[in-house]
N, C-alpha and C positions, 0 to 999 in steps of 0.2 A: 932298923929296917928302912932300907929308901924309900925315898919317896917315888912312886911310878910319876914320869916325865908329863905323861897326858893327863894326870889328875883331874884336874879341870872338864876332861871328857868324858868319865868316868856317869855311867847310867846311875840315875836319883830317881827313885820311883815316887810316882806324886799321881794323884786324883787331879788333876792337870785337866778340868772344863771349865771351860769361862761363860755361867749363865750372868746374869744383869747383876748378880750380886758377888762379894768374893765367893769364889769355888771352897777355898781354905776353912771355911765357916764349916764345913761339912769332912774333914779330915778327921778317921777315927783314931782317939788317942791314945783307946787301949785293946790292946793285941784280943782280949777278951769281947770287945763288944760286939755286941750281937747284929750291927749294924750290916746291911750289904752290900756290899762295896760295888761302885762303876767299875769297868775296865781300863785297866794304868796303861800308862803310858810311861817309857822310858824318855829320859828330856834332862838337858846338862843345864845347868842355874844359868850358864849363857844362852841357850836357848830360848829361858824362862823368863829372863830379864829382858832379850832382845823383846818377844813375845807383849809384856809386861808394856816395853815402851810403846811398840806398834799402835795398842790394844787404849794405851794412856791410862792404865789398870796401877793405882798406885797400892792399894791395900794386898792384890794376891804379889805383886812386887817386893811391899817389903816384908809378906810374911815367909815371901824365899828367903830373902835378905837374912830374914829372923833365923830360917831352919838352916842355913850356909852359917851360921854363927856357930849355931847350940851343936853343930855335927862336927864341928873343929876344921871345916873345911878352909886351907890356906888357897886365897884367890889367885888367880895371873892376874900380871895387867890386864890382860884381855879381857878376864869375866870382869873383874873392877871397874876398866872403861863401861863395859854394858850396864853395870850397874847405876854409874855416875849418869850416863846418858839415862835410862830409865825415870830416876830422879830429876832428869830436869824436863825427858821432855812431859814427866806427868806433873811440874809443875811448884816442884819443891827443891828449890836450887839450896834450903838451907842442909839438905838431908844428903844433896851431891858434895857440898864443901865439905861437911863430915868425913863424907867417905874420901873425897879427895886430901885431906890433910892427912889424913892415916895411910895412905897411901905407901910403902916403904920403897916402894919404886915407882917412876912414871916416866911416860913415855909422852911424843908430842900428842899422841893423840887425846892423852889426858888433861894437858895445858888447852888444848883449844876446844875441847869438851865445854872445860869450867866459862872459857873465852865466848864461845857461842851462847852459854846457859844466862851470863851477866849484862851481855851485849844484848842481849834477845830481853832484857827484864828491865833496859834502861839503866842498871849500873854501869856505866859506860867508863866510868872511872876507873872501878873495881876490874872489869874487863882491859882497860890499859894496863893497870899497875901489874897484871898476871900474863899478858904479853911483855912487857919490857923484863918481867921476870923468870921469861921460857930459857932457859939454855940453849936451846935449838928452834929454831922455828922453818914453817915449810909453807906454801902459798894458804892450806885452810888456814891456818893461823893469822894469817895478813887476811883473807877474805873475812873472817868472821868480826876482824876488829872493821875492818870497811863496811860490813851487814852493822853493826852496831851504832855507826856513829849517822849512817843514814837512817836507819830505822829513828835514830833520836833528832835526823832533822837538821844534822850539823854539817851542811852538803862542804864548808870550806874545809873542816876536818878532812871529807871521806877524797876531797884532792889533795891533802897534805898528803896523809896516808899511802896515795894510790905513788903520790911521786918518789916519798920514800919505801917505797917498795919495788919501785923501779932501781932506785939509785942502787939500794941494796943486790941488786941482782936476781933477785927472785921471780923466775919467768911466769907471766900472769899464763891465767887457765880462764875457760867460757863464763866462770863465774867470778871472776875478777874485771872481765868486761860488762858482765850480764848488771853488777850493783855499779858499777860508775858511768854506765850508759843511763843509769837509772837515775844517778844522780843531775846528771845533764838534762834530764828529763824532767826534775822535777825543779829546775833553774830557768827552765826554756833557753836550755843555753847552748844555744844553734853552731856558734862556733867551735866551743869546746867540742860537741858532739861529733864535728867533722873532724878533729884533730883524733878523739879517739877512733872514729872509723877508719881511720887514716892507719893509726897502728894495728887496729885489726887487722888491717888489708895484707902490712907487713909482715905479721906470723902470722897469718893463715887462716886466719878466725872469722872469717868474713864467709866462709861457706858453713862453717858452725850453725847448727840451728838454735842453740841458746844464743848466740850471740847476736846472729841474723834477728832473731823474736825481739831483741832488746834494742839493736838499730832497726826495726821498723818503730816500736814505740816512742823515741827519742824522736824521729822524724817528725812522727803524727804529732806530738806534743808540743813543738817546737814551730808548731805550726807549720811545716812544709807536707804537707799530705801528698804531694807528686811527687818529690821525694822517695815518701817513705812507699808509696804505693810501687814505684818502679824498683827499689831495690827488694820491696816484699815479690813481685812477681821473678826477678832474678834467680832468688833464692834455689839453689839444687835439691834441699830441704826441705819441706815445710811441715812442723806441729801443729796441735790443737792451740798451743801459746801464740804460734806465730798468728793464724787464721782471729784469734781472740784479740790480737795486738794491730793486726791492720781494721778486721770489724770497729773497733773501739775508737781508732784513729778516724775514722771515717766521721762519726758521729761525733766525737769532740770538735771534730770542724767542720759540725754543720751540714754534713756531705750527707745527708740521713739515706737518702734513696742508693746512694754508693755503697752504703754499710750494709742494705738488704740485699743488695746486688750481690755482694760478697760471700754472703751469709748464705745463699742459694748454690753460691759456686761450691762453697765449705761442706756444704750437705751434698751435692751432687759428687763431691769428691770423694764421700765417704767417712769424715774426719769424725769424729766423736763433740759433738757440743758441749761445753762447759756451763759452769754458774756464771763465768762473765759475758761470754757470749751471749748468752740471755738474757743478761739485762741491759746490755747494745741493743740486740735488734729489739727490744719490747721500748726502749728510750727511744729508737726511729719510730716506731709505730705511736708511740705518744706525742714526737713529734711532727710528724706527718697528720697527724689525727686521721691513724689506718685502723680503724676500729676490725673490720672484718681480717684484715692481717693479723691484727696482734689477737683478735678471737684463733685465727688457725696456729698460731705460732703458740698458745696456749695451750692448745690439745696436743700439738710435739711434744712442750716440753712434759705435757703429764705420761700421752705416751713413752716416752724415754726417760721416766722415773726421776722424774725432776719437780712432779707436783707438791713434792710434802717438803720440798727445797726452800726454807724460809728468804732466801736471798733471791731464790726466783722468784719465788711467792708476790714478795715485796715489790719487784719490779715489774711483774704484771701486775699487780694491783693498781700500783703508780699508771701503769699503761690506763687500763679500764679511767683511773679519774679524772686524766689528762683528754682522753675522747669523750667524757661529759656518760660515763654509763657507769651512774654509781651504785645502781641496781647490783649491775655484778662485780663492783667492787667489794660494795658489802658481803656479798657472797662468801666470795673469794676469802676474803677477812678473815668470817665466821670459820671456814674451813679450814686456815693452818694449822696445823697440830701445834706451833708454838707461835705466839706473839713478841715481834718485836721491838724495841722502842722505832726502830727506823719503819717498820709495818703500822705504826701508831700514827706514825708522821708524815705515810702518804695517804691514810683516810681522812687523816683532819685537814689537812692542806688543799686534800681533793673537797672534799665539802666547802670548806671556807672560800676555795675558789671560784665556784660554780654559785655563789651567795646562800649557800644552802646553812648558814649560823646555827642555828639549833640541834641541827644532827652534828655540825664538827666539834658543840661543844659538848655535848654530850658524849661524843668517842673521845674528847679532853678529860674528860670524868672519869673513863673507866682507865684510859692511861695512868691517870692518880693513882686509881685504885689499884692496878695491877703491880705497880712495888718498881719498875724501870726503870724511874727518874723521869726528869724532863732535860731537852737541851733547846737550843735556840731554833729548832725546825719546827718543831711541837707548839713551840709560846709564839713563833711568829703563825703559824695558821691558827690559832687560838686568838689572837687578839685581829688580826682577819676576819675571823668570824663573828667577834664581837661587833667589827665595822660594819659587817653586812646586815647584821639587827639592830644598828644604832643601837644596841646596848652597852651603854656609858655606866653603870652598874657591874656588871658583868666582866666588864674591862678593868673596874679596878678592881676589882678581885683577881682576876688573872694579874695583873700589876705587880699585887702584894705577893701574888707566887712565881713571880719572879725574881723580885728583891729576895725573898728567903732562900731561892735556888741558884743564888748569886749570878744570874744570866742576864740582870739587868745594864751591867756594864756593858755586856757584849753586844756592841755596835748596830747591827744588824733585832736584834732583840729593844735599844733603844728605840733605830726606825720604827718598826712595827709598833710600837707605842704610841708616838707620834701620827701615826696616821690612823691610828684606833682613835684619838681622841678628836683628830679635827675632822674626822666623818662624823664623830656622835656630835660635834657641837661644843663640846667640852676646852674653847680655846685655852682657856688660862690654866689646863692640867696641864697641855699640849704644849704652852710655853714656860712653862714650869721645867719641866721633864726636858724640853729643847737647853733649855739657860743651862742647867744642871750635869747636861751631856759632858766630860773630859776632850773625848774625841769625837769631832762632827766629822763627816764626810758629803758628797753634793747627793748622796740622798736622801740625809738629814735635811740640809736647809731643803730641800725640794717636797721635804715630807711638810717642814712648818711653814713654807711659801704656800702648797695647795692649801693645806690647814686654813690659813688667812682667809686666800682666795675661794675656795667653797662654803664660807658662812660668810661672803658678802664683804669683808672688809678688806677694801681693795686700797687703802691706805695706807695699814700695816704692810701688806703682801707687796709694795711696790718699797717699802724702807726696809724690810727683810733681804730683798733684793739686793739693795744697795749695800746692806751689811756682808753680804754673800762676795760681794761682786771686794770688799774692803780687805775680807777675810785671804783673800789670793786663791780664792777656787775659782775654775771655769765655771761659767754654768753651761748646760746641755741642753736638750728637745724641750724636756721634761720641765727644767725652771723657766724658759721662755713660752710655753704653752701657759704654765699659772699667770706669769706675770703680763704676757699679750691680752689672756682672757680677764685680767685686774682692771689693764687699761679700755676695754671693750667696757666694763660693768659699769666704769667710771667715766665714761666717757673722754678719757684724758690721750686726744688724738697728741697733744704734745711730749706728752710722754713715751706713747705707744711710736711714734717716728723717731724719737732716740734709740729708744729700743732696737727698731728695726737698722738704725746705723750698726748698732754693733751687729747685731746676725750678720749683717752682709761683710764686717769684718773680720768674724770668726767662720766667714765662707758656709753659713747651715742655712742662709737664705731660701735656699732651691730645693732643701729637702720637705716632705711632703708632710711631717705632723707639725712644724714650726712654718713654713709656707700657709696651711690652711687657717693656721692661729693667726696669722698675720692678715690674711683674708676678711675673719670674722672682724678680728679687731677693727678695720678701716671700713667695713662694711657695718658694725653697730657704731661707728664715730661717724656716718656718712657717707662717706668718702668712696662714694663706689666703682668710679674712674678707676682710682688707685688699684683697689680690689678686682677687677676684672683683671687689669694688666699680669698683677701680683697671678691671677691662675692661668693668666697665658702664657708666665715664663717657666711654672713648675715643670723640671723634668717628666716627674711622674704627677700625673692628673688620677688624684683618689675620689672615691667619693666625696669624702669630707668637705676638699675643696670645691667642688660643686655646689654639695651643699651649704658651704658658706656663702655663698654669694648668690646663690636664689633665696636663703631665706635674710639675707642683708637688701635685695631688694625689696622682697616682701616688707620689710620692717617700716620701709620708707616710703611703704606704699606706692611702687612703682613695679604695679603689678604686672606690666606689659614686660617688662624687660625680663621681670623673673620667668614668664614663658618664655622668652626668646633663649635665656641661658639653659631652661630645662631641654629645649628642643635641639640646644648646640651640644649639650652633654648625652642627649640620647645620639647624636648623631656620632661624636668620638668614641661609642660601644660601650661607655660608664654605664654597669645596671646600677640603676636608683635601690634606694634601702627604706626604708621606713620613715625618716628622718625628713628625705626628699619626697617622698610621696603626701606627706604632710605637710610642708611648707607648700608644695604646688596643691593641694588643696584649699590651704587657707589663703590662696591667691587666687582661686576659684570662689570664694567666700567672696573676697572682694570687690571681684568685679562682676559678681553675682554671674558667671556662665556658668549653667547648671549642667547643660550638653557635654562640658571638656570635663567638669566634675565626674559627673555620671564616666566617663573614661577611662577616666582616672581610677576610677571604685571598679572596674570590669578588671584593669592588671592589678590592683591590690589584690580581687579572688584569684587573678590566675594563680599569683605566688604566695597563696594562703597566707598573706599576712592580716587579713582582717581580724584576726583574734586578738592583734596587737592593742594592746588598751589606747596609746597615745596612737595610731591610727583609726581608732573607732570614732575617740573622740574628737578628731578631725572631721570625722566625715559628718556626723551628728552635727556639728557645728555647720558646715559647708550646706546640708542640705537645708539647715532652718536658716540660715543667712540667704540661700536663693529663695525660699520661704515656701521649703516643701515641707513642712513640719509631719507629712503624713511618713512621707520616705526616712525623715529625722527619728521620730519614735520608733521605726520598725530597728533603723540601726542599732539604737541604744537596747531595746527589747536581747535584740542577738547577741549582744554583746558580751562574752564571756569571763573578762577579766575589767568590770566595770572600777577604776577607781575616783577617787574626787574629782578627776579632770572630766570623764566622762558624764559625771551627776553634775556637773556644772553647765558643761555643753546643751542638756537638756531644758534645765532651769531657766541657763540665759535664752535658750532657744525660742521658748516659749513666752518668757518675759519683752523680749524683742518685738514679738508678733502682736502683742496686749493681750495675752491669752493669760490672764493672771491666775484664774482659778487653776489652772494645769500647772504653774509654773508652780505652784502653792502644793500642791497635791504632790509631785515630784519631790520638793525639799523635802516637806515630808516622809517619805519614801527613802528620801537618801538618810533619813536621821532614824528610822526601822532599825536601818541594814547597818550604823553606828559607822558610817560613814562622817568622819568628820571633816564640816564647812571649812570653807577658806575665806579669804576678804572678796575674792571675785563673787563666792557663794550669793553673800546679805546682798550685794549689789544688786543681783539680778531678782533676788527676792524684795529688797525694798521698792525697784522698779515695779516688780511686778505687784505692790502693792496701791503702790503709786495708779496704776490703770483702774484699780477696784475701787480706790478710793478710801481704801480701809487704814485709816489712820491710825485709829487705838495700834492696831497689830502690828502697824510698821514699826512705827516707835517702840512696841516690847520686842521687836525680832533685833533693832538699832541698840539698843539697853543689850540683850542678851548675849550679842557678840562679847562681849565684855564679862560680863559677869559667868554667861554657860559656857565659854569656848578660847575665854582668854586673847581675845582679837580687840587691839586697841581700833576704834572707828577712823577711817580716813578720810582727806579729802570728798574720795567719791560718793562714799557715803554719807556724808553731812547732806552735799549736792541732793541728794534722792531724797533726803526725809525733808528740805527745804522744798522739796517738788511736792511731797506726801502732802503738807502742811499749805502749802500755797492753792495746790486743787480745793481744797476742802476749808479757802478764806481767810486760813489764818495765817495772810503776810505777815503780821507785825512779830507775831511768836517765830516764824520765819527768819527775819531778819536780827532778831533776838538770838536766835542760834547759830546766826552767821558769827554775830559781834561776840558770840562765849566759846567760839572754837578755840581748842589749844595751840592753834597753826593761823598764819595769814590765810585768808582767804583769796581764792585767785578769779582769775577771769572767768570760768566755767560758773564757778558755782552763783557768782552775782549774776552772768545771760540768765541763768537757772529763777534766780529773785525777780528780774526782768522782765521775763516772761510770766510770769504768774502775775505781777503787777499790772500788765498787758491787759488778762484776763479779767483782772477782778477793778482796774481802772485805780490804783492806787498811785496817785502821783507824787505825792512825799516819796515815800520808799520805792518809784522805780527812777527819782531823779539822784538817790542814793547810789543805786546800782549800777546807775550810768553811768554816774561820773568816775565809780571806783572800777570801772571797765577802763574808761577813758585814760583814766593817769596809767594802768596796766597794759594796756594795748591802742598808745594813741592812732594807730592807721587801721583799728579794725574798724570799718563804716558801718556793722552791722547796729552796736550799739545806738550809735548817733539814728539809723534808721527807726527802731525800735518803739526811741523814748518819741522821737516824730510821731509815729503812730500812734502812742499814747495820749501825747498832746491832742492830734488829730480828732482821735475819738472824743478827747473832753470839751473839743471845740476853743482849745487853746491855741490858735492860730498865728498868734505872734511870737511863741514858745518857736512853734513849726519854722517858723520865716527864720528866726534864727538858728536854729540848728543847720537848717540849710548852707544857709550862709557862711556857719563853721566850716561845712567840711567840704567849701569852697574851695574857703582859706586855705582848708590844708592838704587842697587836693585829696581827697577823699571822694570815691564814687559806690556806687551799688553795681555788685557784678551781679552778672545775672546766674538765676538756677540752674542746675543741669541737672539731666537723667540720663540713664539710659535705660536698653533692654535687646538681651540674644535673643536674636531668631535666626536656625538653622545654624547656628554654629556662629553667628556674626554677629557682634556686637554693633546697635545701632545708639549713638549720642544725639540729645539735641538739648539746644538754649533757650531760654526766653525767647522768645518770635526770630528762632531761627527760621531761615529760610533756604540753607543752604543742604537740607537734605536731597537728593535725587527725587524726592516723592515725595515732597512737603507739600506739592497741592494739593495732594490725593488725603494727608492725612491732616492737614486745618477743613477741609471737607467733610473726612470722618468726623473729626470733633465740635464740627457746626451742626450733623447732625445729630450727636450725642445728645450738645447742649440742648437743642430744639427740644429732643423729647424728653429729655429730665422736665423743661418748663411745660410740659405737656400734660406730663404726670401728675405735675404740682410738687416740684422741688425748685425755692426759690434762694439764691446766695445769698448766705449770713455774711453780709462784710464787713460787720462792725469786728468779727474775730476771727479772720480768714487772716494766715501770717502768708504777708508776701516772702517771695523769693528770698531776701536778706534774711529776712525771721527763720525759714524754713533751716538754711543754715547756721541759724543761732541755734535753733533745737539740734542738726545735726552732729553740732559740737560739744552735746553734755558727754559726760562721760563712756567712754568708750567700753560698751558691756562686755569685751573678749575675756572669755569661759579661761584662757591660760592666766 
């Protein structure tokens, strides 16, 4: 009997429904059973197979496969190709070889079946060896070995390839441009790309919409976005690809508000939105920080059934963490019906970036747990997050699951290491892990340069430098911001003006984050000339720069100038930040104008920044230095985000004023709330002991730094408990604890001995003090005044005659005192028996009748211990209590 011709076509009745599980599980076996059958369907094994592939249904696939065996059916080519495709595209290329080697006939379309199945799996080999072994070949057979050798990355193959397929004769089609435009695309290789549009143009594939879609993305990529934007708008055509390809292009170059622009036009057009399109415009709105866009562009995408979309998902979520709203990030999170490792890696990244450490590592936790893997996105916001809680614990744990998930080598995985460790403090893991690296790049040494420079060793940080500078990498913004801010800490102006040789030879002088660094630098090395210049040539005037150079006045105590630049910066339309408003405080601190303060403090409410802890604590400071201690507490009271800087502010505030019991009450308070003291802290506490006279307690709060808090005692400290100790007579113990300091002792702290000496009339030890002044600061006159007076008092008058006499000799004079004080906004100065005020006769009047009535009352001058003018600034110069 023949065989009939359409075999193949031939009706196969089958319970042919595809629920979530095989349908075939449910086929009755025996003619008998009592089962009740669905309604059949007639459907030819090609059909079924085609079906099978669409569907990626591998089990009702091959249980056709099975019943096409057992029924003796001889296949075409035709059902065989559908079979062969079936198998691979659900993913079982070894089940397509089978059936392809059995094959007793084939056709091209079976050669480039197995060609696309091997090429598409990375057997790219295997995929060659079965093209050079086609008998015949046709362009899918050249495009799929060209899909293969890109897909694996091999862009100089997919030009061999394309040229020998030209040589050969073989006339390309839209997808023989679409994968070699791509290739260009992913070389950025702008000339190639016009060479191939060139041949488009020649057969005709230039009004092509596949091919059109692929030179607009070659353009974008290539970075010419005008370009690719005027050949997209040419187009006769246009797809959802093309609209997906110039959006995309938009945003790859920065163009963010061009891409929504687009993306408006695309929707007003009617086009149908994609998963890429979506995560273009939701990548604008994260960069843009368009929080309320990318909220309405969220409700499109769920109304056009894109919610449960893990790829959209993921990209709005990214959106939410990049606008700082991680409320409905997590949301969002909670609600994908599947997790991704890439939806893992924008909640942890988004956390870690916002310093939120505890919640990123905790979604690092359940990423472990959820079975995913980790890759380098993951371990860099993990160990991110470890930086932002100074958790140096925490970090090597993450560390150690890195080395096991072998991602430590991975470059970008190293960095992130590197910058965990030298935020936590942890230098010598830091340089460990640096030495150890195979391959550095400049954001490795810029990660172990900062490292240095943020824990203070600005020695290392400036020989790191130079090793950087040996190794043949540039450095950028990035290494000259650590290393300007090295030479700033270090005060090393000679280094910091090399430095600045080269910027101005690598032409980055002018720009505005290494310009401001340069600012600071010359402005904490003094140099403040330099520094003004430096922000009058910046192109762009930042805040930053502003702000380095009022508070490099501030530092140098040349409070007038710092108003004149704040008032030259408000006048160029620079809004001040936080930063500025701070330093123009603490220059209201210092020339004690309580009026410009108070001003200051009315635009800090305007722009709600008073919550800010380091502006509270400005203010608190500013108001008890003009010595309104009433307006001082009410600030610190308000204060919502109080940390050590602000409970210092207080302390000193108070201790400053001789308000010792309050200043005492306060530490107290801050030691409640486990606020832990700083070295500025005991200062102001041992001061403020100092006033009460309470000795025992000074000396256990001196003792306690050390042993409750781990704070070794410094200079200024010694200074304060020698003051503690000299009030309450006991110089010799005094100068006992001068001579068993771990450190030299300097000039402050001997005026400190001096002066109590003064007091209690000890002329042994204040002609110690003197002299160890003297050889430390032979032009300071104050000393040489001092110990006069001591003589004076003992009636040592020939001691007096010669001291005089010294500082004859060495030209030495007594300047005289000054004060001042604002009224109405105006700061008024005078000297010892000035007379050079406008109104001095009006106010040595007032102050004759002051004295008059004081001797009225019965208040008569103590001048055995009245410190003149010189003295007054011997006390002026103990130790400076500033709360930072």
């Amino acid at each position: 009997m023949a065989l009939h011709p359409f075999r193949h076509l031939l009706p196969i009745r089958f319970f042919f429904i595809f629920p979530s599980k095989s349908p075939f599980h449910t086929l009755p076996i025996s003619p008998f059973s009592t089962y009740q059958a669905a309604p059949t369907m007639k459907k030819t094994f090609s059909h079924i197979f085609q079906e099978c592939s669409g569907r990626k249904a591998l089990d009702p696939g091959k249980q056709a496969h099975a019943r096409m065996i057992l029924t003796g059916f001889k296949p075409t080519v035709f059902v065989t190709n559908c079979l062969i495709q079936m198998y691979i595209k659900c993913s079982n290329l070894e089940f397509a070889s089978k059936v392809f080697d059995g094959m007793p006939q084939r056709d091209t379309v079976s050669w480039n079946a197995m060609i696309f199945g091997y090429a598409g799996r990375g057997d790219i080999e295997v995929a060659q060896a079965l093209f050079d072994a086609m008998p015949a070949r046709d362009v899918v057979s050249w495009n799929s070995l060209l899909s293969g050798y890109l897909h694996n990355g091999d862009h100089r193959k997919v030009t061999d390839v394309f040229m020998e397929m030209g040589r050969m004769g073989t006339v390309f089609d839209r997808t023989t441009f679409a994968v070699v435009l791509k290739c260009r695309s992913s070389l950025e290789d702008y000339g190639g790309g016009i060479q191939i549009h060139g041949l488009a143009v020649k057969m005709g594939f230039d009004c092509d919409v596949v091919t059109g879609s692929a030179l607009v993305d070659m353009y974008a990529k290539c970075k010419k976005l005008d370009c690719s934007i005027q050949f997209f708008h040419s187009m006769p055509e246009k797809n959802w690809v093309s609209w997906s390809a110039i959006i995309a292009g938009c945003v790859q170059n920065d163009d963010l508000r061009g891409g929504l622009e687009l993306f408006k036009e695309m929707a007003t057009a009617g086009v149908g939105v994609s998963q890429s399109t979506f995560a273009s415009v939701f990548r604008s709105c994260a960069g843009l920080s368009a929080l309320r866009l990318g909220c309405q562009l969220h409700g499109y995408a769920l109304k056009t059934d894109f919610g449960t979309d893990v790829i959209v998902g993921t990209a709005t979520l990214d959106m939410y963490t990049k606008c700082n709203n991680l409320s409905d990030a997590q949301k969002l999170f909670n609600s994908l019906p599947n997790h991704t490792l890439q939806s893992y890696n924008a909640i942890i990244v988004g956390y870690a970036r916002s310093d939120k450490g505890i919640e990123a590592l905790e979604m690092f936790q359940l990423l472990q747990k959820s079975g995913l893997g980790l890759d380098e996105v993951g371990l860099s916001g993990a160990f991110r997050a470890c930086a932002a809680i100074k958790g140096d614990l925490e970090g090597l744990q993450v560390h150690g699951l890195s080395i096991k998930s072998l991602c430590q080598s991975n470059i970008c995985v190293a960095n992130a290491i590197l910058d965990m460790y030298g935020k936590c403090g942890a230098l010598v893991k830091a340089s460990h892990v640096f030495e150890g690296m195979v391959n550095r790049d400049a954001i490795s040494w810029n990660a172990i340069i900062a490292a240095h420079e943020q824990n203070g060793n600005e020695e290392q940080t400036l020989s790191l430098f130079v090793r950087m500078l040996r190794s043949g990498l540039e450095p950028d913004e990035f290494t000259y911001g650590s290393v300007l801010k090295a030479c700033a800490g270090w005060q090393a102006l000679s280094c910091g003006m090399e430095i600045h040789s080269r910027i101005i030879k690598s032409r980055m002088g002018l720009d505005s984050f290494v310009g401001s660094a340069l600012i600071d630098m010359y402005s904490k090395c003094g140099i403040m000339e330099e520094a003004e210049k430096l922000n009058d040539r910046l192109v762009e005037h930042t805040v930053v720069s502003w702000n380095a150079v009022i508070s490099g006045f501030s530092l140098q105590k040349q409070s007038e100038e710092a108003l004149i630049i704040f008032a030259k910066m408000l006048e160029m339309g620079v809004d001040p930040d936080n930063f500025t408003y701070a330093s123009i405080l603490d220059t209201c601190a210092n020339l004690v104008t309580v009026e410009l303060g108070k001003q200051i403090h009315a635009q800090i409410i305007k722009k709600e920044l008073q919550s800010d802890a380091y502006i509270s604590s400005t203010l608190v400071d500013m108001y008890s230095k003009c010595g309104n201690m009433q307006d001082s507490r009410l600030i610190f009271e308000k204060a919502t985000n109080r940390d050590f800087v602000t409970w210092n502010a207080m302390v000193c505030g108070y201790a400053q004023h001789g308000l010792g019991e309050e200043a005492l009450k306060v530490f107290e308070d801050m030691q409640h709330e486990n606020v832990k003291p700083n070295h500025a802290t005991f200062i102001a506490v041992l001061r403020a002991c100092g006033h009460m006279g309470l000795v025992e307690k000074g000396l256990h709060y001196f003792h306690s730094m050390l042993d409750d808090y781990g704070l070794d005692p410094q200079l200024e400290h010694y200074s304060c408990v020698v003051d503690i100790m000299g009030r309450s007579g006991q110089v010799i113990n005094a100068l006992e604890l001068i001579e068993g300091m771990p450190f030299e002792a300097d000039a402050v702290i001997w005026r400190t001995l001096l002066s109590i000496c003064k007091i209690h009339g000890n002329i042994e030890v204040a002609e110690k003090a003197a002299y160890s002044i003297m050889q430390l600061e032979p032009q300071d006159s104050a000393a040489y005044v001092l110990l006069a007076n001591i003589y004076a008092n003992a009636g040592m008058w020939n001691e007096v005659t010669k001291l005089r006499k010294t500082m004859r000799f060495n030209g030495l004079k007594k300047e005289p005192g000054c004060s001042w004080i604002e009224i109405k906004s105006e700061v008024h100065t005078f000297l010892v028996g000035d007379k050079a005020h406008p109104r001095s006769r009006e106010i040595y009047e007032n102050l004759d009748l002051l004295t008059d009535e004081m001797k009225w009352i019965g208040y008569m001058p103590d001048i055995d211990f009245t410190l003149n003018d010189d003295e007054l600034r011997c006390v002026a110069s103990l130790p400076d209590m500033s709360f930072l």
